[in-house]
TINU-649714 format. One line per 3 residues: number of its first residue (from 1); their letters; for each residue y, z, x of N, C-alpha, C. Coordinates in steps of 0.1 Angstrom, whole numbers, plus 2048, in hexadecimal, padded with zeros to 3 digits. Layout:
BEGIN
NUM	A	Y:Z:X:Y:Z:X:Y:Z:X | ...
END
This chain:
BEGIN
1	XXX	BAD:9EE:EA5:BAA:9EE:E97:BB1:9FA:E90 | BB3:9F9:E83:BBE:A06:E7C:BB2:A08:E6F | BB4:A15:E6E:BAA:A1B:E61:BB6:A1A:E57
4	XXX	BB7:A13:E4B:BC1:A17:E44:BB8:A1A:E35 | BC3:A1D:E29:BBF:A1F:E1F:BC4:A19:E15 | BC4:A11:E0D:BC8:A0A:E04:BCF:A13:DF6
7	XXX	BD5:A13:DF0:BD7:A1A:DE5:BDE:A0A:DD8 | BD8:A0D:DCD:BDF:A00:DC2:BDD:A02:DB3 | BE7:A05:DAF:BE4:A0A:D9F:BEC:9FD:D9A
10	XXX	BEA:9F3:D93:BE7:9E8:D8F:BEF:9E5:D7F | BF7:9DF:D7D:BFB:9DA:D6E:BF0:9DD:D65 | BEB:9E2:D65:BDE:9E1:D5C:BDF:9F0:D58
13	XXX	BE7:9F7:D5C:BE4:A06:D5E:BD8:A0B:D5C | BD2:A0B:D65:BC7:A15:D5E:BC1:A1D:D6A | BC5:A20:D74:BC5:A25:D80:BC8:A26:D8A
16	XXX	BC3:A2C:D93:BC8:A2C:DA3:BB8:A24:DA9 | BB9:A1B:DB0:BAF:A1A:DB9:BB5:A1B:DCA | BA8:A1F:DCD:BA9:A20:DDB:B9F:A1C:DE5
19	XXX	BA0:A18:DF3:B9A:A0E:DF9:B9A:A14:E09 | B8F:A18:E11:B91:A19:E1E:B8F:A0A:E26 | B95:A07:E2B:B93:9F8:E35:B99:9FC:E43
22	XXX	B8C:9F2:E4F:B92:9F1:E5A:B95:9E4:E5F | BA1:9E6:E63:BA7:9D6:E69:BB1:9D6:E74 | BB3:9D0:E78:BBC:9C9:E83:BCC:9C0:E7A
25	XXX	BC9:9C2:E6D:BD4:9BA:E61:BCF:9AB:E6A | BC8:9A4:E6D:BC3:997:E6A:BB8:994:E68 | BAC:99F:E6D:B9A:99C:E66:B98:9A7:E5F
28	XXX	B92:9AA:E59:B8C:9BA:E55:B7D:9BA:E5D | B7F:9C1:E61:B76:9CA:E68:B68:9D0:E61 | B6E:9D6:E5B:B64:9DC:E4D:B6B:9E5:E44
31	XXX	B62:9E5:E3A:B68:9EB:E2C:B61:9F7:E2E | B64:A01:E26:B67:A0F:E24:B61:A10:E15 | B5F:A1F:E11:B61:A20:E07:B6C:A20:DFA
34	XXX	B6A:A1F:DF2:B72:A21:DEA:B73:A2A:DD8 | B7F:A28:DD4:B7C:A32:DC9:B8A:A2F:DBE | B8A:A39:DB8:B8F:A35:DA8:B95:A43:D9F
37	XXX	BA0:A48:D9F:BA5:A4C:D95:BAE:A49:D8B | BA4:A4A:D81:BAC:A43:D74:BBC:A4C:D6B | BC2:A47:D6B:BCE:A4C:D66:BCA:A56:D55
40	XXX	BCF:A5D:D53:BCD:A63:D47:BD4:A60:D3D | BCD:A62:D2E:BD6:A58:D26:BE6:A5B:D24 | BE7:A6A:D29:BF4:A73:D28:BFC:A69:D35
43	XXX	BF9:A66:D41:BFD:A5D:D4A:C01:A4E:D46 | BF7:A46:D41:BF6:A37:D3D:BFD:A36:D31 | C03:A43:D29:C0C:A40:D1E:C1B:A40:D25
46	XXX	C18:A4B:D2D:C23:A4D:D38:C2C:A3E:D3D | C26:A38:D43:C27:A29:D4D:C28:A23:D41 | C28:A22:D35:C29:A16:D2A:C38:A1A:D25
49	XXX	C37:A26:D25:C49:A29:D25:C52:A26:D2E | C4C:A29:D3A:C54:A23:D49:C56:A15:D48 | C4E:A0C:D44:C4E:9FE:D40:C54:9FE:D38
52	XXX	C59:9FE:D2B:C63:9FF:D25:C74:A01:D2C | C73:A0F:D30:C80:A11:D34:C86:A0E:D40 | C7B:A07:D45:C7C:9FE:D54:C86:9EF:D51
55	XXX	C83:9E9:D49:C8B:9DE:D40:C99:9DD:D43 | C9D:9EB:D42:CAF:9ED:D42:CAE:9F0:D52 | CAA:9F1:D5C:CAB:9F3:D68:CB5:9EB:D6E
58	XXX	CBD:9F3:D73:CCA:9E2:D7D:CC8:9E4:D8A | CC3:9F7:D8D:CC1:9F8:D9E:CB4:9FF:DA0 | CB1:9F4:DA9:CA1:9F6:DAD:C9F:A0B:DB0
61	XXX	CA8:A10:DB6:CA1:A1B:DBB:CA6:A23:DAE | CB1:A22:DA3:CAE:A2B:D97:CA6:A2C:D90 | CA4:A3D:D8D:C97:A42:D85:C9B:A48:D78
64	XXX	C9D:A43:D6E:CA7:A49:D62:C9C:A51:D59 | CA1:A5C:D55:C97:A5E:D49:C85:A5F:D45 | C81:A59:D43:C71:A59:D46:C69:A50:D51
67	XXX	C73:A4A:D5C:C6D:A40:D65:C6E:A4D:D70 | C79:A5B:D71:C75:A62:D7C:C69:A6D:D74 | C66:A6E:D6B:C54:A73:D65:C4C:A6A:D6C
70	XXX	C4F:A60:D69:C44:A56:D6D:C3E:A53:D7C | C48:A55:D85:C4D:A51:D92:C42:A61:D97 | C46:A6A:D8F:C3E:A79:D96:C30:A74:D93
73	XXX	C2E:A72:D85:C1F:A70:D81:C17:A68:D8D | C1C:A5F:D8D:C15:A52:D99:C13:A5B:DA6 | C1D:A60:DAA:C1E:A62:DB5:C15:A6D:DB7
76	XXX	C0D:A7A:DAC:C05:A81:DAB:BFA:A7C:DAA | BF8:A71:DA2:BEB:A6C:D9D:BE4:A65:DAB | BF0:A64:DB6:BEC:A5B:DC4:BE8:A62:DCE
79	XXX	BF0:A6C:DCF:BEB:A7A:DD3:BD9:A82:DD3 | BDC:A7E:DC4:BCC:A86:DC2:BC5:A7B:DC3 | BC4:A6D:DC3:BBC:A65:DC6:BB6:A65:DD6
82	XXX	BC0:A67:DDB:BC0:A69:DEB:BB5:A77:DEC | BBC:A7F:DED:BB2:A8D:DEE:BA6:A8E:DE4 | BA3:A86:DDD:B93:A82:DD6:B8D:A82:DE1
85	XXX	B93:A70:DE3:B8C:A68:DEA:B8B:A6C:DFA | B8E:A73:E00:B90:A79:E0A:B83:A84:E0B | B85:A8B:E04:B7C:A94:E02:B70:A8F:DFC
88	XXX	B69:A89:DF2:B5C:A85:DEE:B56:A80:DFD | B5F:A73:E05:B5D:A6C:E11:B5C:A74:E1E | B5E:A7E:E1C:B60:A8C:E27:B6E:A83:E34
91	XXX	B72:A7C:E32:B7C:A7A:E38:B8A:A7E:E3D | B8A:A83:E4A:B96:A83:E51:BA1:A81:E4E | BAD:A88:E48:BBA:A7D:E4A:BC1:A7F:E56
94	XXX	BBB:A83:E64:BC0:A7F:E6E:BBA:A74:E71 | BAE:A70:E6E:BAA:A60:E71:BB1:A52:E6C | BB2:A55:E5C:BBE:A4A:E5D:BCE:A47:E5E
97	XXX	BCD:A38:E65:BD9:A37:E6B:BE4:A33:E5F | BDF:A2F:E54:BEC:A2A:E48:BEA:A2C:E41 | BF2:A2C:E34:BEA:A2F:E24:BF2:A23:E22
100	XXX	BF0:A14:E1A:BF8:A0B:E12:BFB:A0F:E04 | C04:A16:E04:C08:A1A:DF0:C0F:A0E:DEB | C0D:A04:DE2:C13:A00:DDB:C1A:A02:DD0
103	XXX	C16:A11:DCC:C22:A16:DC2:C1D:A0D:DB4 | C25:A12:DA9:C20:A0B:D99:C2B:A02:D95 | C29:9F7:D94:C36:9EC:D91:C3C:9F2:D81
106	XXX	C47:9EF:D81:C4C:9F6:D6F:C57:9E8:D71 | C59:9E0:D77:C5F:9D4:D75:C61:9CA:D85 | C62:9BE:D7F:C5D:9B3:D8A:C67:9A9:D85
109	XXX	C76:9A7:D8A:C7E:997:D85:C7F:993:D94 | C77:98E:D98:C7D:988:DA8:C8B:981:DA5 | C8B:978:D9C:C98:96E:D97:CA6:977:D9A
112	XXX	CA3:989:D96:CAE:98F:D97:CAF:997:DA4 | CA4:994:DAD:CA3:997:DB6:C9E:9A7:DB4 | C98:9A8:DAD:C92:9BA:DA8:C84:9B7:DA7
115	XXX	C7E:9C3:DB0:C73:9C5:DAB:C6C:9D5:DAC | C6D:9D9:DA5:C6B:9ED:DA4:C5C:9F1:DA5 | C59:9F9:DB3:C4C:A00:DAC:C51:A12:DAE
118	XXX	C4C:A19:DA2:C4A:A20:DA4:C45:A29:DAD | C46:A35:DB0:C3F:A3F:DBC:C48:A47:DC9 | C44:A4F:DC9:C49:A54:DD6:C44:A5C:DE0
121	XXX	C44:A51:DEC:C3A:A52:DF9:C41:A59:DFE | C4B:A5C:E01:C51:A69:E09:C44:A71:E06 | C45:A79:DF6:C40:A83:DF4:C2F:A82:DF3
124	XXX	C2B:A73:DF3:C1A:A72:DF5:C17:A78:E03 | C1E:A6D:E0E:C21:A72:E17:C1A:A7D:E1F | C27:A87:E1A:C27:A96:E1D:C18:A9B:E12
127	XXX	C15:A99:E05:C0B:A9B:DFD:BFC:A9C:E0A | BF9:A8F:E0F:BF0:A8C:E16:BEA:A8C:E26 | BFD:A8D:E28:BFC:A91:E38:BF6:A7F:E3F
130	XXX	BF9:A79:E39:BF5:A69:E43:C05:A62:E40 | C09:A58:E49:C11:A4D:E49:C0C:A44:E38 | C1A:A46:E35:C16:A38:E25:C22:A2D:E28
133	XXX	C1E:A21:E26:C25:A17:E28:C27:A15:E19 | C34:A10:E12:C38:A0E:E09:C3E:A05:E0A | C45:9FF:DFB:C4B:9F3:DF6:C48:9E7:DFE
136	XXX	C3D:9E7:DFB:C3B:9D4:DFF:C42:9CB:DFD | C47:9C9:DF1:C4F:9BE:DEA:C5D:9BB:DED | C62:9C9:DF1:C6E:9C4:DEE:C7A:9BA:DFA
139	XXX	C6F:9BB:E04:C75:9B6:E10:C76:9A6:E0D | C6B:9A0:E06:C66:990:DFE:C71:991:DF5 | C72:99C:DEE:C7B:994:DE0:C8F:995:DE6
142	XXX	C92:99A:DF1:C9B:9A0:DF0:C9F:990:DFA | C96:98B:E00:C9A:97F:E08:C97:970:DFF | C96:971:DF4:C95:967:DE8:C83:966:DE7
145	XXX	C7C:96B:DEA:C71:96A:DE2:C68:971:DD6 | C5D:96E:DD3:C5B:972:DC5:C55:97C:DC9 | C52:983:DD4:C50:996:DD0:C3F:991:DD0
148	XXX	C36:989:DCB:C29:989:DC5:C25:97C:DC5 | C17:979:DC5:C0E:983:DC9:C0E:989:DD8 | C0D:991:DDD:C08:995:DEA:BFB:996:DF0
151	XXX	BF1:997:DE8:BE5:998:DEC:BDC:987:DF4 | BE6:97C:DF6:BDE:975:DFF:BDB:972:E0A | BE2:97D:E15:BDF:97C:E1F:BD2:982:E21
154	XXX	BCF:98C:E1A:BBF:994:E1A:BB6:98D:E0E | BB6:986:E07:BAE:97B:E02:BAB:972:E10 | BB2:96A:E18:BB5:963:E20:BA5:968:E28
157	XXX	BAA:976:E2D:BA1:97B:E37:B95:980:E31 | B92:97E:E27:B87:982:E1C:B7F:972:E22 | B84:969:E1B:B83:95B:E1B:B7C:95C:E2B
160	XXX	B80:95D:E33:B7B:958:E41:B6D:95C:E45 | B6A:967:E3C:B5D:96B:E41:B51:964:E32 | B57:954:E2A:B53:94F:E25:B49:943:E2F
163	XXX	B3D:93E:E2C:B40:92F:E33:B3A:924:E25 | B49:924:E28:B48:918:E18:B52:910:E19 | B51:903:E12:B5A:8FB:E12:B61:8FE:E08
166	XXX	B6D:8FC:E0A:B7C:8FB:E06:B7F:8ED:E03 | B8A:8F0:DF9:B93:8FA:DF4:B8C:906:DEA | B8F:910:DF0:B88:91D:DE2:B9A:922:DDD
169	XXX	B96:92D:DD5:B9E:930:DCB:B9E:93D:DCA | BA5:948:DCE:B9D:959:DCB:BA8:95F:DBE | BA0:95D:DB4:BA8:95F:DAB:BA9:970:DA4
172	XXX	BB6:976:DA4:BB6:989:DA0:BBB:989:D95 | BB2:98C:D8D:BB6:991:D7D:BBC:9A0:D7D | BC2:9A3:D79:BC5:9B0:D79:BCF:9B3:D6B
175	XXX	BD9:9B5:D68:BE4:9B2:D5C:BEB:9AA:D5C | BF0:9A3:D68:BF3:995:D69:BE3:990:D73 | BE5:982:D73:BDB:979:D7A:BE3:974:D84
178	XXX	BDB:974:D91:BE4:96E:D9D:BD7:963:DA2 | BDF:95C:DA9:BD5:953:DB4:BD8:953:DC2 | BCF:94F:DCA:BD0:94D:DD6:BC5:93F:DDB
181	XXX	BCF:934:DE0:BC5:928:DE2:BC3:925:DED | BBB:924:DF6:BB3:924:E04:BB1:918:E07 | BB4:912:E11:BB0:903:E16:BAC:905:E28
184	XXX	BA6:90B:E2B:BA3:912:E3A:BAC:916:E41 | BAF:91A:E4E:BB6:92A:E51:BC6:926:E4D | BCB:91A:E49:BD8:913:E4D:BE0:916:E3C
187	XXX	BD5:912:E32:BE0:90D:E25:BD7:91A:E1F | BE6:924:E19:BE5:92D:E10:BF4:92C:E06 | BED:92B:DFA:BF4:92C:DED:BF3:935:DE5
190	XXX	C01:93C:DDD:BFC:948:DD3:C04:945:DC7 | C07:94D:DBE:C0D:94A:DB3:C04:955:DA9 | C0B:95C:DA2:C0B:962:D99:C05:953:D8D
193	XXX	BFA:952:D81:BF8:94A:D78:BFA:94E:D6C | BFD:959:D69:BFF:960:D56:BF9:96C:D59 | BF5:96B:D48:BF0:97B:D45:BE3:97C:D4B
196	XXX	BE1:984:D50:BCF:98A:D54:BCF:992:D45 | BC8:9A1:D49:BC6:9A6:D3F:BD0:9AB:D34 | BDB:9B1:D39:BE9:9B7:D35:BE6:9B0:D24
199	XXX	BE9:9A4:D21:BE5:99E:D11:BDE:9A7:D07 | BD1:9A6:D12:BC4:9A8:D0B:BC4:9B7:D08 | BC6:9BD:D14:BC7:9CB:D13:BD0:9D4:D08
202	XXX	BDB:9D2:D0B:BE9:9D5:D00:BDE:9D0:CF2 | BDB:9C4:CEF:BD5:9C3:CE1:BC9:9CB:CE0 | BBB:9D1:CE7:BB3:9D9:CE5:BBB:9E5:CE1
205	XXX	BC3:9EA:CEA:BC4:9F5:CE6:BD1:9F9:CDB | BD7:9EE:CD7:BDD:9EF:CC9:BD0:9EC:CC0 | BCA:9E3:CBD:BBE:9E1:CB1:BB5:9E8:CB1
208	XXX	BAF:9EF:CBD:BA4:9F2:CC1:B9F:A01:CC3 | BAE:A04:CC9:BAC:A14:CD2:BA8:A13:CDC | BA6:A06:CE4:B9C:A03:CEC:BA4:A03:CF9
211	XXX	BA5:A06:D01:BAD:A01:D15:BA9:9F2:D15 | B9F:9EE:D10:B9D:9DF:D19:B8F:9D9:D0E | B8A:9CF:D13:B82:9CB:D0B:B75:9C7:D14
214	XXX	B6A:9D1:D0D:B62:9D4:D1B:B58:9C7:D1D | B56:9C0:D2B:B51:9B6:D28:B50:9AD:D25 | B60:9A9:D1B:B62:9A2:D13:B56:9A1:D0B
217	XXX	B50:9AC:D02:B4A:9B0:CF5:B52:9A6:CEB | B5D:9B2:CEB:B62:9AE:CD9:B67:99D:CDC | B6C:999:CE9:B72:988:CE6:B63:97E:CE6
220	XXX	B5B:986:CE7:B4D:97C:CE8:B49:97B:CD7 | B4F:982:CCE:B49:987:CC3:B52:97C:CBD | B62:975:CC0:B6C:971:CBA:B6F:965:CBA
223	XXX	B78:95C:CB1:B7D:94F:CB2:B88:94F:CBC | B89:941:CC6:B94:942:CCC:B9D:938:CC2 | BAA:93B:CBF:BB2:931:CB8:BB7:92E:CC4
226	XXX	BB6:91E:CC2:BBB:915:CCC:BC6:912:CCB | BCB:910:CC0:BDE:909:CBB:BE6:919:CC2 | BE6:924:CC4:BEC:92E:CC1:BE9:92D:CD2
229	XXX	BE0:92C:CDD:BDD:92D:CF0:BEB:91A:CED | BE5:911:CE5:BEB:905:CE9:BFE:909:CEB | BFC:913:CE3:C0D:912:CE1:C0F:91D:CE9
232	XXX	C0D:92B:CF0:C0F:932:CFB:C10:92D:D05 | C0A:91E:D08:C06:916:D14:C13:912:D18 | C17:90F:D09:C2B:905:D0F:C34:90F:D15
235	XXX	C33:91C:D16:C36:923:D1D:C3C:91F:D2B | C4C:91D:D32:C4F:916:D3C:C47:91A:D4A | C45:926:D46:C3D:92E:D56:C31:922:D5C
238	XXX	C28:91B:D54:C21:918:D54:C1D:90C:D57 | C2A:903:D58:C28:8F3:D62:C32:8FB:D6D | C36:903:D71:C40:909:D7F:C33:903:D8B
241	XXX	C39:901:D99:C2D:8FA:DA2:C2E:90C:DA8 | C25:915:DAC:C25:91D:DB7:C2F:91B:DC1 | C2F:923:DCB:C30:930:DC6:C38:936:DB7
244	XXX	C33:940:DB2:C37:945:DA6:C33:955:DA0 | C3D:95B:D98:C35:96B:D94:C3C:96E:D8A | C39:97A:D82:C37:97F:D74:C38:98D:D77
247	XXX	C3C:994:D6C:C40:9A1:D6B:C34:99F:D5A | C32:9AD:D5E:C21:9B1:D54:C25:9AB:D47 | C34:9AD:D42:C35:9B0:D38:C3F:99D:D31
250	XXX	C3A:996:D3C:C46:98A:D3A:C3F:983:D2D | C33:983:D28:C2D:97D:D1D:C2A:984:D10 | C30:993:D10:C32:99A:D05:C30:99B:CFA
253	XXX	C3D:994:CF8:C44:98D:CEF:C38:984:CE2 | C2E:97C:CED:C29:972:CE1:C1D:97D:CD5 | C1E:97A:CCF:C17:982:CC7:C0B:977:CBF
256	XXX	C03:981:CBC:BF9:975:CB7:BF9:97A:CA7 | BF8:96F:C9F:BF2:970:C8E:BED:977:C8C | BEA:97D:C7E:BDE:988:C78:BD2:981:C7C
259	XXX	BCB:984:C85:BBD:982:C89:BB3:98F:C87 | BA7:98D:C89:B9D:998:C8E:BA1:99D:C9B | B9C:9AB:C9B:B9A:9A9:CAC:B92:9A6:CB3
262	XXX	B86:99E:CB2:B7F:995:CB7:B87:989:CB9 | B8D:984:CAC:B91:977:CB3:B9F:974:CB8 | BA4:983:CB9:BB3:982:CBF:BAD:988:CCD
265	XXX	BA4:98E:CD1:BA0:990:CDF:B9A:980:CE4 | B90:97B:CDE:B8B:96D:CE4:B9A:969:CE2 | BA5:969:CDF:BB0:959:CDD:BB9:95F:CEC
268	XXX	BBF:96C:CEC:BBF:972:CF9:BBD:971:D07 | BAC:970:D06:BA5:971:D10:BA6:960:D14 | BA5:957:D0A:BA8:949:D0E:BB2:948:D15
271	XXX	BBE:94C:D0E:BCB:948:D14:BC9:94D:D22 | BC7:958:D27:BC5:95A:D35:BBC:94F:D3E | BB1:94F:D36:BA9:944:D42:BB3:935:D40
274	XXX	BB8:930:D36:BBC:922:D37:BCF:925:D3D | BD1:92F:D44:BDA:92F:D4A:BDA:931:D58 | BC9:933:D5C:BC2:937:D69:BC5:925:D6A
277	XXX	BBD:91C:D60:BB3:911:D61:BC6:908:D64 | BCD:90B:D5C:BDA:904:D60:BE3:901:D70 | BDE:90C:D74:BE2:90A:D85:BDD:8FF:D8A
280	XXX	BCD:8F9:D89:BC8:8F3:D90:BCC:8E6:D95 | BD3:8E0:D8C:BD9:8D5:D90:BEB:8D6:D96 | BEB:8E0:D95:BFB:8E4:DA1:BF5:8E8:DAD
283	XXX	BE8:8E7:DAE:BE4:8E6:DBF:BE0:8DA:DC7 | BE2:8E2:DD5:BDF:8D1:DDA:BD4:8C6:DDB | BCC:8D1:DD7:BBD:8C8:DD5:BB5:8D2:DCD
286	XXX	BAB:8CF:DC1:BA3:8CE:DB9:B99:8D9:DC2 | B9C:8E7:DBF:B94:8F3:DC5:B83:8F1:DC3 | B7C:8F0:DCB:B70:8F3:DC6:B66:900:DC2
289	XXX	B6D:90D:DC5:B67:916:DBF:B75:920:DBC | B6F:929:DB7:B7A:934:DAF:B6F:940:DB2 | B7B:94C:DB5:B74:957:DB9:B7F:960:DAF
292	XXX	B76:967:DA6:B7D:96E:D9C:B7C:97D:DA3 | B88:984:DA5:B84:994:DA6:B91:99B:D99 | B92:9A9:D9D:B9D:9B4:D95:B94:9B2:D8B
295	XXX	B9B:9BA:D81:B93:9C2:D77:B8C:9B5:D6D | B91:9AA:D6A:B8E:99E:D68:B81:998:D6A | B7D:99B:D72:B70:993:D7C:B63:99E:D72
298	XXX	B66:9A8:D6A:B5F:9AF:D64:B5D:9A7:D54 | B69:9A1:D51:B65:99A:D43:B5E:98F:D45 | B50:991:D3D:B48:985:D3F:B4D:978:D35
301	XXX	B51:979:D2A:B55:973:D1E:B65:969:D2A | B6E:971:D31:B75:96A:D37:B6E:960:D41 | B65:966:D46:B5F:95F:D51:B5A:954:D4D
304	XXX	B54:94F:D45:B4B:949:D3E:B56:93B:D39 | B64:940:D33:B6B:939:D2F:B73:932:D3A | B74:937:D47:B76:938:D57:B6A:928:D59
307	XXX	B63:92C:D5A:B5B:91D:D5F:B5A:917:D52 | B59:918:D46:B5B:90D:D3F:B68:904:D3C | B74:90B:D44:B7A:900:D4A:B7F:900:D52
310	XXX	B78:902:D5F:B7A:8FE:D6B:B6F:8F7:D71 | B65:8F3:D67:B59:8EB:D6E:B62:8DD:D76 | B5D:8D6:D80:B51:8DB:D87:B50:8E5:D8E
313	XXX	B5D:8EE:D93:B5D:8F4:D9B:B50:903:D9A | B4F:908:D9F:B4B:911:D9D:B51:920:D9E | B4F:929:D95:B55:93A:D92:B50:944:D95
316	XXX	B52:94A:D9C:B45:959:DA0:B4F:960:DA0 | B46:96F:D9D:B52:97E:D9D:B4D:97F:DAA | B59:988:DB2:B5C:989:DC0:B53:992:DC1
319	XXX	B4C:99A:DBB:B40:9A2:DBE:B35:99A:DC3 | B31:98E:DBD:B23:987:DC2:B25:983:DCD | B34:982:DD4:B34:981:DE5:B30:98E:DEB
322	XXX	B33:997:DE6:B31:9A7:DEC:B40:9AB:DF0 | B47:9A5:DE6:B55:9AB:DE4:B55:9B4:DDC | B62:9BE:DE1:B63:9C8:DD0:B6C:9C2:DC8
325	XXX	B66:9C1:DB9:B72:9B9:DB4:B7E:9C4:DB0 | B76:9D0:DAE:B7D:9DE:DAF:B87:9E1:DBA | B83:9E0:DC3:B8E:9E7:DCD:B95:9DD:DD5
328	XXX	B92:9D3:DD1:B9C:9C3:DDA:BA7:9C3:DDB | BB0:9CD:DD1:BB9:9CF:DD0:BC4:9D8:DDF | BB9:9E4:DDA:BBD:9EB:DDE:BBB:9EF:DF5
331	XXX	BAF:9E7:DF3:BA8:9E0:DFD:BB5:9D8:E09 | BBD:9D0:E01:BC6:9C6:E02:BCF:9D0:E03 | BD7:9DE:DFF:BE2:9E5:E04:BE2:9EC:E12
334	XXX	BD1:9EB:E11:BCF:9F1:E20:BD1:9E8:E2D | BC9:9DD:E25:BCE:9D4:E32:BDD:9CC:E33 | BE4:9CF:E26:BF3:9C9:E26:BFA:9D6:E31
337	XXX	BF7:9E0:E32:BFE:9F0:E34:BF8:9EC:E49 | BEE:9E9:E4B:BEB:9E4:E5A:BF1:9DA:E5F | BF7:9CD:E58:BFA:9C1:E5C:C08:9C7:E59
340	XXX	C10:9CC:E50:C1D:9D1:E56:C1F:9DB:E62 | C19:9E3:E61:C1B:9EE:E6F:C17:9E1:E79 | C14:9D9:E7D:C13:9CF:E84:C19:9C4:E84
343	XXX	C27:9C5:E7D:C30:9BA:E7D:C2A:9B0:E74 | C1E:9AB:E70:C18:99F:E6B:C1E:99C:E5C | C20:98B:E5C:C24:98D:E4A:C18:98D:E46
346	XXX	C22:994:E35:C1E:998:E2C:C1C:98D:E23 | C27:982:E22:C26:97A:E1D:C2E:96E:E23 | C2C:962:E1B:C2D:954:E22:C35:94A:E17
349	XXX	C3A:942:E19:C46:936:E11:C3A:934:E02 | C2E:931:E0D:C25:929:E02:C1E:937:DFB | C21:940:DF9:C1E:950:DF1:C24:957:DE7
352	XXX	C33:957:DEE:C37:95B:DE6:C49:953:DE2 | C47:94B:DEC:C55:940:DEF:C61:945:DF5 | C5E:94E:DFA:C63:957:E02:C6A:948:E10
355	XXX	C79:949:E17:C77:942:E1F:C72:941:E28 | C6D:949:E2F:C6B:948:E3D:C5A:952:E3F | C50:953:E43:C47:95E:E42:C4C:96A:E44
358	XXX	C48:975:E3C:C52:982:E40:C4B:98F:E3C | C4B:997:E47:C48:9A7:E45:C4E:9AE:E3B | C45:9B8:E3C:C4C:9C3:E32:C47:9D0:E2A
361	XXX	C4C:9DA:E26:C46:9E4:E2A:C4C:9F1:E2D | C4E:9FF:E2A:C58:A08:E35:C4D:A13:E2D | C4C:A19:E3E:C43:A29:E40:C4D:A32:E39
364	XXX	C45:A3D:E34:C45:A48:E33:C3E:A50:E3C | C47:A5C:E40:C3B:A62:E4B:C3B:A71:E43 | C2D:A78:E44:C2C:A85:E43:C3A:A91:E44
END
């Protein structure tokens, strides 16, 4: 068994989480504690510029201008996450054996064969004194697959210590929405589905001031215009069969009418659930439950709109299993960071379409 540590600061910017897990990279063992530092607004304006000037990117490892600010920031803000969480936990860093950094994505075109995260493990590394495994992705996208989602092999192993009938569904909101569809230990499918919060968010905090919309408060207060989600829907991404993936920023562009911000959050918050509810039938059979976690699984107003069309199935946040919907993420780097040091893929044809199943991954050492 390997102690590792998860680390995952998420399209959504709004943090570092981190995750102690024990595993063997094919059961977990058990979970650990975990924890949370949130990026500062002088940081999360930071990364919105990196996103920007990430756009003109042609080589994955150049850092021009405000993407090497950004690259130090992250790699600080990962740093001190670590030595928090270390210390509150009175924890050893001679005890664990990995750290999984996933670094901050600032662009994602698998098509162009690029997918950038931010960070640098050399220097966490040395910061922390433990082994960090880095770049997950790019071993998937560089052999023709889409880089994302990664997190189903540890849904997968979530799933097993379920006893329920299948097919279930573990679905991660986060700034994009991903899926993962389970049909017992054999059939796993993933696919990036649209926007998670990234929409919603970007519009609180232009209308609002707001990071996010707590709750989903203000979209419960709002009209959803339906003509304005009907015509986002024709969007091509959206009849594609899985595997499939998105870069935070691929739906941008659509802008919504002078509304409230009530009812430009509820029209929002729709388009995300009815682009969850649109997968359903590009699977191979009609899911009977859905397991909502990432920051997502916290909007009740989404959730709500989540089973009102996905009945019959049923929707639970991954907390009422005794999941963190918080740290799943990050949970998932630790056990992605064990199943590499152990040769195991990372990902699979039916994942990320990747050809062949394939590792991936490269250490930094102290």
């Amino acid at each position: 068994m390997l102690t590792a540590i998860g680390l995952m600061s998420g399209t959504s910017l709004d943090g570092v989480d981190v995750a102690l897990i024990e595993t063997d990279g094919r059961r977990v063992k058990a979970f650990g504690p975990s924890g949370y530092r949130p990026y500062t607004d002088r940081e999360r304006s930071l990364l919105r510029e990196a996103l920007t000037e990430a756009v003109n990117l042609s080589q994955r490892d150049a850092r021009p201008g405000v993407l090497r600010e950004a690259e130090r920031a992250v790699t600080v803000a990962h740093a001190e996450a670590i030595a928090a969480f270390t210390a509150q936990n009175r924890i050893d860093s001679g005890d664990i054996d990995i750290v999984g950094f996933h670094g901050q994505t600032v662009l994602h075109r698998p098509q162009q064969k690029m997918t950038v995260q931010i960070g640098d493990a050399a220097a966490l590394a040395k910061a922390i004194h433990i082994p960090v495994m880095h770049d997950f992705r790019a071993a998937d996208v560089a052999a023709g697959g889409q880089g994302a989602p990664f997190v189903p092999v540890y849904h997968r192993a979530l799933a097993q210590s379920l006893d329920r009938e299948g097919p279930m569904v573990v679905v991660n909101i986060g700034g994009v929405s991903n899926i993962t569809y389970i049909d017992g230990a054999d059939t796993l499918i993933a696919c990036d589905t649209g926007p998670g919060n990234a929409l919603l968010d970007d519009f609180m905090l232009r209308t609002m001031s707001q990071p996010f919309d707590c709750e989903g408060r203000t979209a419960a207060q709002g009209a959803v215009d339906v003509a304005w989600v009907v015509r986002a829907m024709e969007h091509g991404f959206f009849a594609l069969p899985p595997p499939k993936s998105l870069d935070r920023n691929d739906f941008a562009s659509l802008k919504l009418p002078p509304m409230s911000p009530a009812d430009g959050a509820a029209t929002l918050t729709a388009f995300t659930a009815e682009a969850i509810a649109r997968i359903a039938p590009l699977l191979p059979k009609e899911p009977l439950s859905w397991i909502v976690a990432g920051g997502g699984a916290r909007n009740l107003t989404l959730l709500r709109m989540l089973r009102e069309r996905l009945a019959p199935a049923t929707v639970e946040a991954a907390e009422a299993l005794g999941w963190s919907a918080d740290a799943i993420e990050a949970q998932a780097f630790g056990f992605l960071a064990a199943r590499g040091l152990k040769g195991l893929p990372l990902s699979y044809p039916a994942t990320t379409g990747v050809p062949i199943p394939m590792t991936g991954g490269v250490i930094a050492r102290p």
